[in-house]
C-alpha positions, 0 to 999 in steps of 0.5 A: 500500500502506497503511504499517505502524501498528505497535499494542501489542505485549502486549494485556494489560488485561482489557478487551482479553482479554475482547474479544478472547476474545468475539469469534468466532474459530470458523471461523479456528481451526477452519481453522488446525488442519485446515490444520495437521494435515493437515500434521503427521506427529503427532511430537512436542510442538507450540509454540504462540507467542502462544496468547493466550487459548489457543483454538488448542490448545484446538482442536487437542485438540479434533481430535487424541487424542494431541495435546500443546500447550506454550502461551506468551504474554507476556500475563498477561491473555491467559493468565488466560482460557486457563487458565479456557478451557483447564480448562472444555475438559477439557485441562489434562492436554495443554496447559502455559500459560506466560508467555514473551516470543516474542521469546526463546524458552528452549528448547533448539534442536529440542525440538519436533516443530512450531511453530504460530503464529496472529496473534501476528507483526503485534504484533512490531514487528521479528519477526525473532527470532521468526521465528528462535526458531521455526526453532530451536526445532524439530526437524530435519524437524518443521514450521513452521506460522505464520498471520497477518492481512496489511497491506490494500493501502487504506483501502477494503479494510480498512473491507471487511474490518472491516466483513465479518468484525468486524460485530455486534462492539462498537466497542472489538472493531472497533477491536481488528482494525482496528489488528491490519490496519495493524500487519499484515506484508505477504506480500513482507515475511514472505517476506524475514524467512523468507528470511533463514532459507533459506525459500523465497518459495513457503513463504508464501502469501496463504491467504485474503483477509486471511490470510497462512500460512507452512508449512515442514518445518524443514531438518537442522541 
């Protein structure tokens, strides 16, 4: 197994948000929010962790009429495109842009009906208090809904996976997610975070050949 290359924990030049907002996200987001709506029971606000330039509410808006989205980054540039994407998307109305550090999350515990969460955990170099925030933060039987990329194994599998799904990127966007793999969380380490919180190891699971997903309805206090 590779070892943890911890990356930047806040992408927050305008050359990172740009790329990272040009690349093509379409298929892994539109994946995220159907897994997560056909989990969701609709109540309640949803917290989105690490927005970044907002694409993952967007999409959820897109597929959901009642959908209310409170969007946190801690990236000023990140946020400064979410706000153009999110106004040229028409859901300004629906979704709150906000500049919160993930590692400290200010709200009162159960304030939200769902927490989402999308490649925002490999940036944290301990994400153990985030992990924890997000228990907190939602309510008694709401749902938990985090997705990330996972550590390959070898340097072979991750030139696979750069090269499958970062071709036609320029080299600074391949850069960009190779980094994102070797600062990534193996399936086993996300397990022990959330079992500290009294998850059960099935609540994480390898959802595709470089996706881990952690989906769980939050107990009562």
């Amino acid at each position: 197994m590779l070892a943890r290359v911890l990356e930047p924990e806040v992408m927050d030049t305008p050359d990172d948000a740009r790329d990272y907002d040009a690349m093509d996200h379409s298929a892994v987001n539109a994946t995220f929010a159907a897994d997560f709506l056909a989990r969701w029971d609709s109540r309640g606000m949803v917290l989105d962790v690490g927005t970044g330039t907002a694409q993952i509410p967007i999409e959820l808006c897109r597929r959901h009429d009642s959908i209310f989205v409170v969007a946190v980054d801690l990236a000023e540039e990140m946020l400064a495109l979410a706000r153009k994407n999110v106004e040229a998307a028409g859901f300004t109305g629906r979704i709150r842009l906000t500049r919160i550090d993930a590692k400290g999350l200010p709200y009162h515990p159960g304030a939200f009906g769902a927490v989402v969460s999308n490649s925002i955990i490999h940036h944290i170099p301990e994400p153990t208090s985030t992990f924890a925030g997000m228990h907190a933060v939602c309510a008694d039987g709401g749902l938990i809904f985090v997705r990330d990329l996972f550590r390959p194994p070898d340097e072979d599998t991750l030139r696979r996976l750069v090269a499958t799904y970062a071709a036609g990127c320029n080299a600074h966007q391949m850069q960009l997610f190779a980094d994102s793999l070797r600062a990534a969380l193996t399936v086993e380490e996300v397990r022990e975070l959330v079992g500290r919180l009294g998850y059960a190891p099935e609540t994480v699971q390898a959802t595709s050949d470089r996706h881990w997903t952690f989906a769980a309805v939050r107990p009562a206090r």
